[in-house]
N, C-alpha and C positions, 0 to 999 in steps of 0.2 A: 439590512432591509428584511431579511428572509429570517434573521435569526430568533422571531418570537415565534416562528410555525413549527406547532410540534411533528412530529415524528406522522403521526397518525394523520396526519394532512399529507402525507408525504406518501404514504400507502394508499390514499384517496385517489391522488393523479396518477399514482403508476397504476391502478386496476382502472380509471374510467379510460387513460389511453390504451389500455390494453384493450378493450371492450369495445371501443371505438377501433382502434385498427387491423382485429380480428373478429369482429362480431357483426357484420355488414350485410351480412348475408341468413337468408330464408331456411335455403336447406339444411339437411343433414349430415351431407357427404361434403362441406366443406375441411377442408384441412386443420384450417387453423384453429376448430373448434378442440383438436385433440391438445394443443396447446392452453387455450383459452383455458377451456372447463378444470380442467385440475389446477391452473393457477386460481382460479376463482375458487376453488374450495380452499386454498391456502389462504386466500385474502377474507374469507369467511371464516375461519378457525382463526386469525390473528384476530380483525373484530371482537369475538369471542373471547377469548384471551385477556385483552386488556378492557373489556366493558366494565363501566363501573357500577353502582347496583341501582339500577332505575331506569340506566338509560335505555338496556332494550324494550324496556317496559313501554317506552313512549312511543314505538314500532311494534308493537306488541300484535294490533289487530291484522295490518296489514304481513306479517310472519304466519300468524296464525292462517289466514288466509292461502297464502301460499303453502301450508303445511297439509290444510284440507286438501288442495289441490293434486297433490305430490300423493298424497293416501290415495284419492281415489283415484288417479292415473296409477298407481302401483295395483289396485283392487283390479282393473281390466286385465292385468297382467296374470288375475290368478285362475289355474285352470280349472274349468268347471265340469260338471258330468255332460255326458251328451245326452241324456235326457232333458236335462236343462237346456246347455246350449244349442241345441237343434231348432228351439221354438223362438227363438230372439229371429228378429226380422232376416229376411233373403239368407238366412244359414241353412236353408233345406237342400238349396242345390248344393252347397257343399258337404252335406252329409248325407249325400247319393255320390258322388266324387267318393267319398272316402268309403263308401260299401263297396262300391268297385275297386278300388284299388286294394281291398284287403286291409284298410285304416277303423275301421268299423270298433266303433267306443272308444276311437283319442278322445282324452278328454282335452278341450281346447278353451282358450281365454275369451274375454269377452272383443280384445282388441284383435279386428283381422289382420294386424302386421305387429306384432310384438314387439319388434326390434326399434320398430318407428315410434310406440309407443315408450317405449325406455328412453328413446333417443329425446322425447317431453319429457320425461321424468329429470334428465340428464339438464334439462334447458331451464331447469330452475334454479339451479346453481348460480345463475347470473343474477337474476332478483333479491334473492334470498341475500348475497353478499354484497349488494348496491343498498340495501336497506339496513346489514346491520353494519357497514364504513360510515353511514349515514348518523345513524346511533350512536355511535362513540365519538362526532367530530364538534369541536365546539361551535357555539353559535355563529361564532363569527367567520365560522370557515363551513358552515352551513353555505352561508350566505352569497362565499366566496365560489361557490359550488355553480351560479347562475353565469359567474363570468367562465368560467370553463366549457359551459353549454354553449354560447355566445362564439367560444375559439373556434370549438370543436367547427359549430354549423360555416364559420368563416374558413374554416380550413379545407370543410367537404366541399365547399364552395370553388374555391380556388382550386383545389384536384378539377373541379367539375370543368372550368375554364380549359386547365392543361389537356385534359384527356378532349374535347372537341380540339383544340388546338391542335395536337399531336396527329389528329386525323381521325378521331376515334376508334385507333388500337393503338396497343401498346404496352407497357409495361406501369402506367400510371392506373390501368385497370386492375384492383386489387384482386379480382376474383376470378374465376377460369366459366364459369356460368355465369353473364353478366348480359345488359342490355349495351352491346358494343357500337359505339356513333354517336351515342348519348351522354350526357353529364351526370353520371350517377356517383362521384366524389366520392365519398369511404365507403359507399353501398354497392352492392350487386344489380338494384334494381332503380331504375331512374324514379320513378315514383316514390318509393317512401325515401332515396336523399330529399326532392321535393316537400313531401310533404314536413317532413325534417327544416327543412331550410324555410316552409313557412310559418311552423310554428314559432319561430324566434321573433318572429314580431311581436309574440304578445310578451315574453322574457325585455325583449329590450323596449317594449312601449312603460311598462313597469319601473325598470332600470334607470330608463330616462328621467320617467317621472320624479321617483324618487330622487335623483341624482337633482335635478332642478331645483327640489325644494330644501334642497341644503349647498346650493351654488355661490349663495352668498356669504358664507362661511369658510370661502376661500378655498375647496374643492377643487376649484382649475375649471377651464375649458375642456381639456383634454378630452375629458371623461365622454362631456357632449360629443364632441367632432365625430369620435370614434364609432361610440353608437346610432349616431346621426349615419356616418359613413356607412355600415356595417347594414343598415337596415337598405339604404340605396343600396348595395349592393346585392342583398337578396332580391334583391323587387329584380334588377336586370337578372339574374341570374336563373329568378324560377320561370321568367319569361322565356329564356333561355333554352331551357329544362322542357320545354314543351308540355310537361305534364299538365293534363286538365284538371286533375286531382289536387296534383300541387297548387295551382292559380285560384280552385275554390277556393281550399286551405285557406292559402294568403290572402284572399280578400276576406274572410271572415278573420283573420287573425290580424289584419291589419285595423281592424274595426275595433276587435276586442282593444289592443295595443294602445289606441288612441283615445277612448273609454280609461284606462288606466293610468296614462297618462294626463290627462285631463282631472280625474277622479285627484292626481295629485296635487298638481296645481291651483284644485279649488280647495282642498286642505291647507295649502301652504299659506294663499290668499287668507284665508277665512282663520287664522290663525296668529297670524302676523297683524291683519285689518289692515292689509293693503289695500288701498286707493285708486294709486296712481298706477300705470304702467304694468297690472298685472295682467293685459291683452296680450301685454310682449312675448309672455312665457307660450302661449298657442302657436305663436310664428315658426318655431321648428316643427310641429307636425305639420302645419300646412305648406313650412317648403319641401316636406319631403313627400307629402301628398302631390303636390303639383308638380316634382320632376317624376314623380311615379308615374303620371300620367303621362309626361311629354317621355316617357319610358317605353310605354305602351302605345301611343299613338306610332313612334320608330319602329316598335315591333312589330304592328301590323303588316309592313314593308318585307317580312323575316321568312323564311319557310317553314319555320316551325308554328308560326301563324296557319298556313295552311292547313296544315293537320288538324289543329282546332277546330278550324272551321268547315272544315272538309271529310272529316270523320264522321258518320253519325252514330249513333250512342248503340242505335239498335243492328248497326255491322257489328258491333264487340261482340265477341267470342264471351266473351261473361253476360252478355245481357241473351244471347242467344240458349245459354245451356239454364238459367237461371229455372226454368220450369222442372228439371233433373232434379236441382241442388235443392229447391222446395220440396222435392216429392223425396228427398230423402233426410230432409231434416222430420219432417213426418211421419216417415217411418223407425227413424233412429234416436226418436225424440226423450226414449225412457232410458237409455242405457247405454246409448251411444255406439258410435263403433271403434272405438276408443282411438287417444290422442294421436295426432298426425298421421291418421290413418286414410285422410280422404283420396286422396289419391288411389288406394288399391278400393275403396270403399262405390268410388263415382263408377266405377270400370262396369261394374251389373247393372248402373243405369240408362251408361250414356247410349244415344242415340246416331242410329249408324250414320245420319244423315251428317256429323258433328266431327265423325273419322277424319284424323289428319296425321300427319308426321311429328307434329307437337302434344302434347299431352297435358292436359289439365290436372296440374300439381295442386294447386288449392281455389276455392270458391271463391274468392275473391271478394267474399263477403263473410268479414270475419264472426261477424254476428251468427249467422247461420250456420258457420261451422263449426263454432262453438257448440250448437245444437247438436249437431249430426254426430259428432266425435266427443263429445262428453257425457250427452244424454241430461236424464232430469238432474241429478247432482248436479252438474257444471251449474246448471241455469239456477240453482238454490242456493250456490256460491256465488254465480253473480250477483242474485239477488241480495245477501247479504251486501256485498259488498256495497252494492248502491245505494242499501238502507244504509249503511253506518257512514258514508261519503255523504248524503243528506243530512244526518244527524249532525257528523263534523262540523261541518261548514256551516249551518246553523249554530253550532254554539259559536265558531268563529264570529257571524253576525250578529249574534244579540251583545258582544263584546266589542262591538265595532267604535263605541265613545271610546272605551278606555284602553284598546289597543287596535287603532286606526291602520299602521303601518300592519301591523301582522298580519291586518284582517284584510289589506290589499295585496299582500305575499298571497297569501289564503287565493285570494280571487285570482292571481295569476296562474297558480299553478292547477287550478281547479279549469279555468279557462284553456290553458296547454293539454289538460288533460283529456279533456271534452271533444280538443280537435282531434286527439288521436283514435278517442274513439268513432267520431264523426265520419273519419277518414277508414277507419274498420269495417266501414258500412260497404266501400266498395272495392275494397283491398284487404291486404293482412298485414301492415307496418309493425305492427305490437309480437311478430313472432322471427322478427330480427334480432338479435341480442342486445344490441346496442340500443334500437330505441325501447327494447322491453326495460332495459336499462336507466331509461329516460323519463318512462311511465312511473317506475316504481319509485321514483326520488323526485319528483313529481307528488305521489301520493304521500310519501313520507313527510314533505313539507304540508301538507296536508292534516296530516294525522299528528305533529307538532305540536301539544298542547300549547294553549292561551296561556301566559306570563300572569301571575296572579295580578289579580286587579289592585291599582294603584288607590290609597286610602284619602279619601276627601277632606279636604278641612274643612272649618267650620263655616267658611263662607263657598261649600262646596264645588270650589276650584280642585280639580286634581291633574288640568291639562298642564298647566307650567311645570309641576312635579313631576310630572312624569315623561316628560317632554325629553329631559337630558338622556333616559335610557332608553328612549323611542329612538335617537340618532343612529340607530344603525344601518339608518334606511338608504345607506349608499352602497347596495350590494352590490357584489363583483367586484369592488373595488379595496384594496386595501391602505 
């Protein structure tokens, strides 16, 4: 069964499982990153190694990108004269600190924790190698690449289960810095498994679809049950999970989900000129709409309902310091205070009134931090990047007759993408390993060029023709 998968598929699942059961976590000072990281430069140099000559080229932008990034996190790092750096924002008080101490002309970097900033340089290691395993896998194990996302989120899942079951401690808790009592499954932080586990609705709304419109072709049930299964079970699970983050996620991702789903079905209809009985093909998102809801009506019943409804927005600890992290994205807006440095950076803002025994490790609004800790670079790098993520997905659309199925891959993972950064708005999920992991192969199917357009005949039909190498649209499954 397994003997047509090469080798380099085989190198795929040992670095995403590795990634996935080491890379769950925000900080720096986990462990298993001393692990991870240098295996992922090994799984980056094998890529390398056996790339054939083009393929990294179709990864091309999104490397590049990440190479910018890597420069100018290394550029923070370089030390500067103290005539210079004296003048960059709040570095006065510390260049009266260092006259007093007898430090008078260190020349210092532009990043206030250096180490923290290396420790970003170090964190790219994982994109970087998720994008060129990406590059060298064939198309068809491309594809195969959505049912492993799919496992994974069923698998975080199921830890999530055990570990409330267990009592919420234990030894099912991967991480020694963790939210303990809660379902945070391969994560550290019950939030972004959450938001994790709502993304997969719009992968298996996709999944399904496609898998539907080639069901009659003798495909099996299985495929359905499974993801039909898979998606009930996130829906109890992020109810579960109590996250508020996570249950917006899910409801927009269940929306998207069923948009794609749908979007298939009326291709498949409109293709075949089905008539009769194509009403049928909606009845699975609407049964699973409708136990989602008698899901959530039981949950009400739950205590983790309470919290929902019993929290309000403006007690959060992030919505409270949120006037700080403004006033220093502001100030830090041209130069940054370089990467993962908010933490020692917020300390000269915060306000006494905010003093507690916990400490405010990141803004929680990764947008903003992005500002504060990269400066104007960062934000000229995002902007490209958003420029040429518009352009993409544009030309994916105006291609959308003559490769339909791509052009809804396209929209999937563009839709997956959006939530995460959606979700960046009031949290930091994109600076875990595992789903930065998740982003960038994500973006790669993205940046996947268009299949050259299929040639018209003369009674310019090119759907039938091109219809047998469109089949591949039962990803995940082999």
């Amino acid at each position: 069964m397994f003997s047509d998968v090469p080798v380099r598929f085989w190198v795929f699942v040992a670095f995403f499982a590795a990634v996935f059961l080491m890379g769950g976590g925000s900080r720096d000072d986990v462990t298993s990153l001393a692990i991870l990281r240098p295996a992922c430069a090994f799984f980056a140099a094998y890529a390398l190694s056996i790339a054939a000559p083009g393929e990294i080229a179709r990864v091309r932008v999104p490397l590049l990108l990440l190479l910018a990034l890597g420069v100018w996190m290394a550029v923070q790092l370089i030390p500067l004269p103290p005539s210079f750096w004296s003048t960059l924002p709040h570095r006065d008080a510390l260049a009266r600190i260092d006259k007093l101490v007898g430090l008078e002309g260190l020349w210092r970097p532009i990043s206030l924790s250096p180490s923290k900033t290396m420790n970003s340089v170090g964190s790219l290691i994982v994109p970087v190698s998720a994008v060129l395993l990406y590059a060298v896998q064939r198309d068809a194990d491309r594809r195969a690449m959505l049912g492993l996302l799919l496992g994974a989120a069923v698998i975080s899942a199921l830890l999530g289960v055990g570990q409330l079951a267990s009592g919420g401690t234990g030894p099912l808790y991967l991480y020694s810095v963790t939210n303990e009592g809660d379902a945070v499954g391969l994560f550290a932080n019950r939030n972004h498994n959450a938001v994790f586990l709502a993304t997969i609705f719009v992968l298996a709304g996709h999944m399904f679809g496609e898998h539907r419109r080639l069901s009659a072709r003798g495909t099996g049930a299985l495929t359905s049950l499974l993801l039909g299964g898979t998606c009930l079970f996130m829906i109890v699970t992020l109810l579960v999970n109590g996250s508020r983050a996570g249950l917006v996620i899910g409801l927009l991702a269940m929306g998207l989900g069923a948009a794609l789903y749908f979007a298939a079905r009326r291709a498949d209809n409109r293709d075949e000129h089905r008539d009769l009985g194509g009403w049928i093909g909606y009845l699975p998102v609407v049964g699973i709409v409708g136990l989602a809801a008698a899901a959530a009506l039981a949950f009400t019943f739950s205590s983790s309902f309470d919290r929902l409804t019993t929290l309000s927005l403006s007690d959060e600890l992030r919505v409270k310091v949120f006037p700080q992290v403004s006033a220093m994205a502001n100030d830090n807006w041209l130069f940054g205070t370089g990467f993962g440095t908010f933490e020692h950076a917020y300390r000269q803002y915060e306000s006494a009134q905010w003093l507690q025994p916990n400490y405010i490790n990141n803004a929680h609004d990764d947008w903003l931090q992005w500002v504060i800790e990269g400066g104007l670079p960062a934000i000229l790098i995002a902007l490209v990047f958003m420029t040429w993520l518009t352009v993409v997905c544009l030309g994916h659309w105006r291609q959308r007759d003559t490769q339909p199925i791509r052009t809804r891959k396209v929209a999937m993972a563009l839709s997956a993408l959006v939530l995460l950064l959606v979700a960046s708005a009031f949290d930091y999920p994109l600076r875990v390993p595992s789903l930065m992991m998740y982003a960038v192969l994500l973006i790669a199917m993205i940046a996947d060029p268009p299949e050259p357009k299929a040639k018209t005949s003369r009674h310019g039909s090119s759907r039938g023709a091109s219809r047998r190498g469109q089949e591949y649209a039962v990803v995940g499954t082999r």
